[in-house]
Backbone as ProteinMPNN parsed JSONL, in Angstrom:
{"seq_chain_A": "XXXXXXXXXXXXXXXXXXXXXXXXXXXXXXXXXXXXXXXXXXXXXXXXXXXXXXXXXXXXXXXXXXXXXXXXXXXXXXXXXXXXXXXXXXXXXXXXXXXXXXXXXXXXXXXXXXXXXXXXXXXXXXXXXXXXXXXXXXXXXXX", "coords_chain_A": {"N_chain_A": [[23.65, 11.647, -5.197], [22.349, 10.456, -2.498], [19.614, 9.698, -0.099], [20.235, 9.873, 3.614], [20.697, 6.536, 5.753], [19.453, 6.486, 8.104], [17.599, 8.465, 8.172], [16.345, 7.752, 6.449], [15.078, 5.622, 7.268], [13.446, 7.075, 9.209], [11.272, 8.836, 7.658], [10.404, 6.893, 6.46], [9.25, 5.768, 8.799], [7.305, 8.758, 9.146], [5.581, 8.514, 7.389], [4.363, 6.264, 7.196], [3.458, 5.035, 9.887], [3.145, 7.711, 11.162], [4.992, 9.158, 12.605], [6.721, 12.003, 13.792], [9.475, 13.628, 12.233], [11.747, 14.812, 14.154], [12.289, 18.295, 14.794], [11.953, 18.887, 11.982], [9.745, 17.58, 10.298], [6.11, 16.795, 11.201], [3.398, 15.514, 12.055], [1.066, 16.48, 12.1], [-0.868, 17.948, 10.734], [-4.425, 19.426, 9.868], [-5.927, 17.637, 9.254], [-4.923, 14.632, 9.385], [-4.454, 11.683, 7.562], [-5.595, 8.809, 9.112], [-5.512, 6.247, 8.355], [-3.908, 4.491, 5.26], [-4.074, 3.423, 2.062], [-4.561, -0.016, 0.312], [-4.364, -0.907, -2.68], [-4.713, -2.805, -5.814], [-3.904, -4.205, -8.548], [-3.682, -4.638, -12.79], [-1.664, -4.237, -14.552], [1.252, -2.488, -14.274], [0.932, 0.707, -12.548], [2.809, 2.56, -12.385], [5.475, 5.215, -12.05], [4.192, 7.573, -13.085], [1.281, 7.169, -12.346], [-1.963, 6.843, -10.98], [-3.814, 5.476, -8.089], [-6.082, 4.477, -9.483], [-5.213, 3.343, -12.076], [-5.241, 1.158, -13.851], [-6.154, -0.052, -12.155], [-8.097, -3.011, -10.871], [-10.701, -4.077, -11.095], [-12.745, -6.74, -10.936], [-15.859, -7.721, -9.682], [-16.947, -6.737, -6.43], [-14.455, -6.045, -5.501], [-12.523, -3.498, -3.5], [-10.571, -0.958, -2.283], [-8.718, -1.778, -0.118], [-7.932, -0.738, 3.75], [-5.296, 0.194, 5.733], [-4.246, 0.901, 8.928], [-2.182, 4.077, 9.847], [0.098, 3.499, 11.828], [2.341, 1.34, 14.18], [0.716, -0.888, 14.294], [-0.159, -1.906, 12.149], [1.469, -1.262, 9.975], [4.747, -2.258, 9.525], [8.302, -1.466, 10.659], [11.647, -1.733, 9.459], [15.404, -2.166, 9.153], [15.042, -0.638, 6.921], [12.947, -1.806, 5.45], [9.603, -1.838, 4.466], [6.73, -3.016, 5.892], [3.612, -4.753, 5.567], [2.135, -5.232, 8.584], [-0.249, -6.372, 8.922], [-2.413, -8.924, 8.381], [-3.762, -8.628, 5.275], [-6.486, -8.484, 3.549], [-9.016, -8.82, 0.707], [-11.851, -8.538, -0.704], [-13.891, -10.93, -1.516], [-14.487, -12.286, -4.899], [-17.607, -11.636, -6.173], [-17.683, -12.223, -8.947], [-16.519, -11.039, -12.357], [-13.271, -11.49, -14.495], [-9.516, -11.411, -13.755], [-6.464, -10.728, -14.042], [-4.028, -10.014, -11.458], [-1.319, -8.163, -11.357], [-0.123, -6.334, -10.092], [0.896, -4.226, -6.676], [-0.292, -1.321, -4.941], [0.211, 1.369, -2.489], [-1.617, 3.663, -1.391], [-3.562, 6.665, -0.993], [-5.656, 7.314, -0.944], [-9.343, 6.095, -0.323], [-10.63, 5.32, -2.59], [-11.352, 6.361, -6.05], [-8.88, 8.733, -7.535], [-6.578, 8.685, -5.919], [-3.274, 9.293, -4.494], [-0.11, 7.337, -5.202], [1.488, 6.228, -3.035], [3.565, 4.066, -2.908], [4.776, 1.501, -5.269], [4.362, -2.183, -7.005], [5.495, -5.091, -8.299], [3.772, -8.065, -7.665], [4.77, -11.014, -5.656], [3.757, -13.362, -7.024], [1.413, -13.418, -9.157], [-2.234, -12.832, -8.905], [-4.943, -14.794, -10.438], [-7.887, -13.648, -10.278], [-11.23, -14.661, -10.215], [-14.938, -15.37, -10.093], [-15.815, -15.9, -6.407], [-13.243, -16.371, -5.676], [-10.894, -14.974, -3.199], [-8.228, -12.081, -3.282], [-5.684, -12.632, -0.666], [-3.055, -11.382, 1.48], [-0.612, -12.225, 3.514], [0.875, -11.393, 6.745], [3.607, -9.041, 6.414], [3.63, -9.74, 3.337], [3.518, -7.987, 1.79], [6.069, -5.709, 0.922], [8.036, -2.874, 1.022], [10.901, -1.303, 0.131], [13.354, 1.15, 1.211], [16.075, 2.95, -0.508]], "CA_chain_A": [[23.348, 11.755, -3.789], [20.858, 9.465, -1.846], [18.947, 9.588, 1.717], [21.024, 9.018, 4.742], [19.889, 5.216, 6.133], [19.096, 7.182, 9.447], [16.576, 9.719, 7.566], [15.32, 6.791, 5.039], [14.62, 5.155, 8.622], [12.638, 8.434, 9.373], [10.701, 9.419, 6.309], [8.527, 5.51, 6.335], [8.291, 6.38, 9.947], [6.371, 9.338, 9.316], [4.59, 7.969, 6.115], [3.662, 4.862, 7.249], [3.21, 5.031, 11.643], [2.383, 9.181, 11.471], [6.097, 9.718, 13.447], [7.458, 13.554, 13.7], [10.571, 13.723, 11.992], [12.119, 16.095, 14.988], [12.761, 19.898, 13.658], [11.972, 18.889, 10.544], [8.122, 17.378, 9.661], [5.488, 16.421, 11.96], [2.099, 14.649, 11.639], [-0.021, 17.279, 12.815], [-1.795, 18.566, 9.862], [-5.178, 19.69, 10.185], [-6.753, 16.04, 9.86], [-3.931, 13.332, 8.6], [-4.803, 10.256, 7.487], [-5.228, 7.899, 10.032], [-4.877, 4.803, 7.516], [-2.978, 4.373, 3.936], [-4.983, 2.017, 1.291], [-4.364, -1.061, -0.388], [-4.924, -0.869, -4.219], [-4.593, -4.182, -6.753], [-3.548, -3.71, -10.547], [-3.515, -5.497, -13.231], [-0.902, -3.827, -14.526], [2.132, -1.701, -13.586], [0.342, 1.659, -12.138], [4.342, 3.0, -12.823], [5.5, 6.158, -11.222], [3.46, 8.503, -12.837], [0.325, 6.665, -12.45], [-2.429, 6.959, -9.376], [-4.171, 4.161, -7.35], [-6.731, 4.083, -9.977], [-4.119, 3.455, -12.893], [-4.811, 0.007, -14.269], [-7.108, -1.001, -10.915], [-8.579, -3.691, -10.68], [-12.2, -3.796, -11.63], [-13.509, -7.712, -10.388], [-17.141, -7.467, -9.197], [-16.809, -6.659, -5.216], [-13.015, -5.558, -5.362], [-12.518, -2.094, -2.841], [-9.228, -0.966, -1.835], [-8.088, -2.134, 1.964], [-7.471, 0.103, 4.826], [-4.499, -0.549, 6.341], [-3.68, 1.816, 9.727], [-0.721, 4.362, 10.119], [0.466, 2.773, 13.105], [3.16, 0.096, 13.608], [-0.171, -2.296, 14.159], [-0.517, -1.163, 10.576], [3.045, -1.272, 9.309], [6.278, -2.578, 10.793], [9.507, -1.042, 9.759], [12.708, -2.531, 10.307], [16.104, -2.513, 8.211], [14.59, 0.001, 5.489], [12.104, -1.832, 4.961], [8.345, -1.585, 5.466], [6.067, -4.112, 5.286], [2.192, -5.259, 6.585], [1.792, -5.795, 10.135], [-1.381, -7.131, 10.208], [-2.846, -9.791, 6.816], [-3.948, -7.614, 4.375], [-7.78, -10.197, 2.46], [-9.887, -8.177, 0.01], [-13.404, -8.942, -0.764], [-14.001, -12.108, -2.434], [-14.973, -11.731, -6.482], [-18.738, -12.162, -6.96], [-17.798, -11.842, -10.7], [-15.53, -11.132, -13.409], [-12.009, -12.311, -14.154], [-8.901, -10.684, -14.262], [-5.119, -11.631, -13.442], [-3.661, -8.815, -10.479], [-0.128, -8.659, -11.252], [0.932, -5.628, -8.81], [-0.106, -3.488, -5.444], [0.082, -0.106, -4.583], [-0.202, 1.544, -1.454], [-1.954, 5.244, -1.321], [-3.593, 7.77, 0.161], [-7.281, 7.218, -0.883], [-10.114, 4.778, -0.324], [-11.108, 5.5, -3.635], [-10.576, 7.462, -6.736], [-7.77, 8.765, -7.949], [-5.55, 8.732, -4.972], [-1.74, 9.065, -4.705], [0.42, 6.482, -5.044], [3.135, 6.479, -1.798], [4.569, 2.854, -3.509], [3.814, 0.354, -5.732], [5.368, -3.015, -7.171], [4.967, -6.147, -8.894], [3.175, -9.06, -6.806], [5.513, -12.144, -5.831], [3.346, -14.199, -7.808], [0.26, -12.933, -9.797], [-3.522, -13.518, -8.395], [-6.208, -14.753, -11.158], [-9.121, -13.563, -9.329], [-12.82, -15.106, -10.673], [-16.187, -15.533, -9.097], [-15.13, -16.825, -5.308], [-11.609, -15.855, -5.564], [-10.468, -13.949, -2.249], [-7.108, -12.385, -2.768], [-4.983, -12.708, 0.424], [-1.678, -10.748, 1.476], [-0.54, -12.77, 4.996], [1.61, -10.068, 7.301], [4.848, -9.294, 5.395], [3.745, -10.142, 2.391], [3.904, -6.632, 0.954], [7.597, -5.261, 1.171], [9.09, -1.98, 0.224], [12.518, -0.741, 0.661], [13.933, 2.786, 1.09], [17.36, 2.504, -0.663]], "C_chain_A": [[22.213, 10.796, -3.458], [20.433, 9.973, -0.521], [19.656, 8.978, 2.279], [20.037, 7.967, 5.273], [19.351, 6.089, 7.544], [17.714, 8.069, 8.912], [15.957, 8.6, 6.756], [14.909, 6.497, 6.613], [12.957, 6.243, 9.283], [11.748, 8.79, 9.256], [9.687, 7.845, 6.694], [8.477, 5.571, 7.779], [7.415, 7.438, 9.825], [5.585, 8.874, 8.202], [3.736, 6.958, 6.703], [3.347, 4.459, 9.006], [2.79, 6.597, 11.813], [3.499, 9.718, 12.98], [6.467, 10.899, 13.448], [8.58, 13.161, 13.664], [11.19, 14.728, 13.263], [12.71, 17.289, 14.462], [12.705, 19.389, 12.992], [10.744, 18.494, 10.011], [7.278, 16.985, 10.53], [4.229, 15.573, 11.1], [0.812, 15.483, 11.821], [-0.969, 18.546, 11.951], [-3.006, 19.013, 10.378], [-6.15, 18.381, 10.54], [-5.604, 15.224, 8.874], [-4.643, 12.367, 8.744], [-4.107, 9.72, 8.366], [-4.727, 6.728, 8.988], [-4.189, 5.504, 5.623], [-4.018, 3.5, 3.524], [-4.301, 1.667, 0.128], [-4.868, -1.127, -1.88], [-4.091, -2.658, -5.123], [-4.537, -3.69, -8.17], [-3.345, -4.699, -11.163], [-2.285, -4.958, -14.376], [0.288, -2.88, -14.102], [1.548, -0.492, -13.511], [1.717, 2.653, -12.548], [4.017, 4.668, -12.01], [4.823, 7.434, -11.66], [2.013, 8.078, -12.946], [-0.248, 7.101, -10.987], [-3.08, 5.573, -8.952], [-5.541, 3.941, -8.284], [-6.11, 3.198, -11.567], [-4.505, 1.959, -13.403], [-5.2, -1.046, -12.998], [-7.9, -2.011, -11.048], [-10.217, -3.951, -10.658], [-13.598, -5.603, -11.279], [-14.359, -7.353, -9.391], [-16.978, -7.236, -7.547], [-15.569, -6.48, -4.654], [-13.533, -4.154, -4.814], [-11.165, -2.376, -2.34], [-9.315, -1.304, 0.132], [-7.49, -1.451, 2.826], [-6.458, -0.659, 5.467], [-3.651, 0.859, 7.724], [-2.178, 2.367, 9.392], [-0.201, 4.395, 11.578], [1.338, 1.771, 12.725], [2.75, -1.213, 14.135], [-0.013, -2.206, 13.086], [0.862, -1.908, 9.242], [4.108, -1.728, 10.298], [7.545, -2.228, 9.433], [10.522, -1.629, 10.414], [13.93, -2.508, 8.852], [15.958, -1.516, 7.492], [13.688, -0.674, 4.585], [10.652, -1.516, 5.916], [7.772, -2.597, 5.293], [4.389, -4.275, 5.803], [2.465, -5.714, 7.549], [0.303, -6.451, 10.403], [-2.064, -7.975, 8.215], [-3.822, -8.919, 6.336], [-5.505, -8.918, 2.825], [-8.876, -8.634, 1.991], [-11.077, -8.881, -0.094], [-13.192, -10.078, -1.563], [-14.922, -11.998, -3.926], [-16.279, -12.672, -6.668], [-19.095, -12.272, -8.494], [-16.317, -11.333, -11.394], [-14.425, -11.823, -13.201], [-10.604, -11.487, -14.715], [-7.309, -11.476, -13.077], [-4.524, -10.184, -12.968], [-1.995, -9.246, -10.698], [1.171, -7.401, -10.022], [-0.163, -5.075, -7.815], [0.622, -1.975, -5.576], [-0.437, 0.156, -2.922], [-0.447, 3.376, -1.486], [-2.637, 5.712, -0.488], [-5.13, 7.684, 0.375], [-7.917, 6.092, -0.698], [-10.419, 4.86, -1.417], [-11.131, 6.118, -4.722], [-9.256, 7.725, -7.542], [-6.359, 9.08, -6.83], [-3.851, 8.414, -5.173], [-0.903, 7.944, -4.292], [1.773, 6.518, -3.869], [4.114, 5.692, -2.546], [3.737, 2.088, -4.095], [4.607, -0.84, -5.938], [4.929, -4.209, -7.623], [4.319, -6.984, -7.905], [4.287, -9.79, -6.975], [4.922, -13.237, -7.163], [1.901, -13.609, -8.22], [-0.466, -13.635, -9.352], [-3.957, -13.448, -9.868], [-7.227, -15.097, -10.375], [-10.516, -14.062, -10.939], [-13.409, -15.496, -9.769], [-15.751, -16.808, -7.875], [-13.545, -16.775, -4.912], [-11.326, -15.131, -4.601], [-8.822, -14.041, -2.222], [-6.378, -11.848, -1.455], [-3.506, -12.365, 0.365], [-1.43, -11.375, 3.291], [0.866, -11.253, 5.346], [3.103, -10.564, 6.871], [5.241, -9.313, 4.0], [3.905, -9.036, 1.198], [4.836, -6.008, 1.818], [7.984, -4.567, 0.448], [9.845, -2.078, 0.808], [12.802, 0.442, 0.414], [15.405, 2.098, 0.712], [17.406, 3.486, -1.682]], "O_chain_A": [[21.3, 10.495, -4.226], [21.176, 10.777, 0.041], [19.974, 7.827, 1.977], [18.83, 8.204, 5.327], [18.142, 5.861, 7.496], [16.794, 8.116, 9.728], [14.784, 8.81, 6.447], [14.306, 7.44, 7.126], [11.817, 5.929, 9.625], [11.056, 9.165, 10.203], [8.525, 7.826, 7.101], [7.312, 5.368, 8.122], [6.419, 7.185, 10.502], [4.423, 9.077, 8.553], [2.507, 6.933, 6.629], [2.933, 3.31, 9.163], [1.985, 6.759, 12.73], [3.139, 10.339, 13.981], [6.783, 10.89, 12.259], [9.052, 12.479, 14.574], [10.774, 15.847, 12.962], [13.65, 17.204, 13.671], [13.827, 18.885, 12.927], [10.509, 19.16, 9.002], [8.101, 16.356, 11.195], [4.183, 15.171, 9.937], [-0.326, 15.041, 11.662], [-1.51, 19.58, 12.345], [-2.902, 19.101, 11.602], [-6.824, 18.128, 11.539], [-5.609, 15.351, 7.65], [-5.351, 12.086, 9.712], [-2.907, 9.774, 8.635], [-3.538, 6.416, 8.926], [-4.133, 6.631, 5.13], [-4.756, 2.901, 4.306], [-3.721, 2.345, -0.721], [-6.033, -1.502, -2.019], [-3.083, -3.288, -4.803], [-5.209, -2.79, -8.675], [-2.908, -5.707, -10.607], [-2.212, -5.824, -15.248], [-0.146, -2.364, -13.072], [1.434, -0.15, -14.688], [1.37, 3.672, -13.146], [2.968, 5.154, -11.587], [4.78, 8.369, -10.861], [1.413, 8.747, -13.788], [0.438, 7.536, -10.063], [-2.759, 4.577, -9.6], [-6.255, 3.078, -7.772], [-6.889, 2.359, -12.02], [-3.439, 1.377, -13.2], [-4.85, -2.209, -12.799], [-8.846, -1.54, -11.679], [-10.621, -3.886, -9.497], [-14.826, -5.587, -11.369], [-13.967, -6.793, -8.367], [-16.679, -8.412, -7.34], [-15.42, -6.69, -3.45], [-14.533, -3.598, -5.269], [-10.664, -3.462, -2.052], [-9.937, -0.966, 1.139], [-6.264, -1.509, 2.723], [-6.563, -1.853, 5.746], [-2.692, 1.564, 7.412], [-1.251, 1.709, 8.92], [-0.178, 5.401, 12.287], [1.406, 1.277, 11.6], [3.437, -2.201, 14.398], [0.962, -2.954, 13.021], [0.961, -2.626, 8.247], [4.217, -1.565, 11.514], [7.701, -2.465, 8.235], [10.497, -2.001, 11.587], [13.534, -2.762, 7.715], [17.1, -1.191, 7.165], [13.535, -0.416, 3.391], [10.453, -1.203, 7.09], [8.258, -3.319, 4.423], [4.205, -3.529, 6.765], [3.131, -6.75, 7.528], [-0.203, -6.867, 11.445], [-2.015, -7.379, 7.139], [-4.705, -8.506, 7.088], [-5.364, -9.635, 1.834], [-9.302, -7.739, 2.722], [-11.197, -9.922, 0.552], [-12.214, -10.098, -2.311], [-16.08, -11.586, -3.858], [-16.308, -13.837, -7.064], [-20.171, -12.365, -9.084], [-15.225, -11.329, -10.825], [-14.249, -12.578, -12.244], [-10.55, -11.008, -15.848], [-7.178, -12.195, -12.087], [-4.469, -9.259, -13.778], [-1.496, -10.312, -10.338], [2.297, -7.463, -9.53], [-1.386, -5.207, -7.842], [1.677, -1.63, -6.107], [-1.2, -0.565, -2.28], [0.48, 4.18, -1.59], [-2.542, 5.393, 0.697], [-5.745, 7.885, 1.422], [-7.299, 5.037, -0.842], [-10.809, 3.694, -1.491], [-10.633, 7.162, -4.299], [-8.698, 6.807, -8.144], [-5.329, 9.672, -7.149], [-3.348, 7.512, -5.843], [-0.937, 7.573, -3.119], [2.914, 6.881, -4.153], [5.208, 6.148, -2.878], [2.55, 1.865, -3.855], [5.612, -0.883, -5.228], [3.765, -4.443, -7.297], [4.333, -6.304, -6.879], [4.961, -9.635, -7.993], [5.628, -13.741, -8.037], [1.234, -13.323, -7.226], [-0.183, -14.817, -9.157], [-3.626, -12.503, -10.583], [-7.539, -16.186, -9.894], [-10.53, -13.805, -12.143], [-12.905, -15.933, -8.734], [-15.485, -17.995, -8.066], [-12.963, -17.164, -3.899], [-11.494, -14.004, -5.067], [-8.116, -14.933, -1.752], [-6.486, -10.65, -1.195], [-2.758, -12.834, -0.492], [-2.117, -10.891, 4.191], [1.467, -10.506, 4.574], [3.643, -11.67, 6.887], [6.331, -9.102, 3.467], [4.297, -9.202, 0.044], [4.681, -5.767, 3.015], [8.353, -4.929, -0.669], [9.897, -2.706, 1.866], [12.495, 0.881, -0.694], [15.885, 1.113, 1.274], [18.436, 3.649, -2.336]]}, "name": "protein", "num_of_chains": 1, "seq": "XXXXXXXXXXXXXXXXXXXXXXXXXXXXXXXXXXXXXXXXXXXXXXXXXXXXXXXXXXXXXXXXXXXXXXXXXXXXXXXXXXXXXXXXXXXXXXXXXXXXXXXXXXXXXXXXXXXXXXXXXXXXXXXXXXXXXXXXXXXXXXX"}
């Protein structure tokens, strides 16, 4: 069995914009996260891993707020993607090669992973290094 494309459609609407499924889930918790955050790995965080999992540890690296809004996110097709360029801090230090992202729930910590996934092309961040995600450039798919 899988998710009807109509309900996958749905589901990263309320995950990722804070949409009410109708009769069936809302957004209206007690306090929902307004934003989702941006995590960097240097290896695969994998599905039972959290947003700390193999994080990224270069000197002035913090995960990236990214709104649940569709300033935030744009869905389209089944997929999701960044709506707005997604630039981390620039590395006053160390060196390390980022080969995936995640996207979770915390600024910090051990926060839950919503998705994760290899990078198109691996960053080697060192001192001065800012890595940059232009809008789009992170793409899941419900399928």
């Amino acid at each position: 069995m899988s998710l009807g494309n109509v309900f996958e459609g749905d589901l990263a609407s309320l995950i990722f914009n804070g949409t009410a499924i109708a009769n069936l889930a809302d957004n209206a918790a007690t306090a929902p996260l307004t934003d989702l955050y941006i995590s960097l790995h240097t290896a695969d965080p994998g599905e039972a891993g959290n947003q700390s999992t193999s994080e990224a540890t270069y000197t002035s690296y913090a995960r990236v707020a990214v709104a649940r809004t569709s300033g935030g996110w744009s869905l389209a097709g089944g997929a999701v993607s960044n709506a707005v360029a997604v630039a981390f801090a620039k590395a006053t230090g160390g060196s390390e090669t980022l080969t995936h992202a995640s996207i979770g729930t915390a600024a910090s910590g051990t926060g839950k992973i919503v998705s994760s996934g290899a990078l198109t092309t691996s960053v080697v961040v060192s001192s001065g290094v800012q890595p940059n995600f232009p809008i789009g450039d992170l793409t899941l798919t419900f399928d």
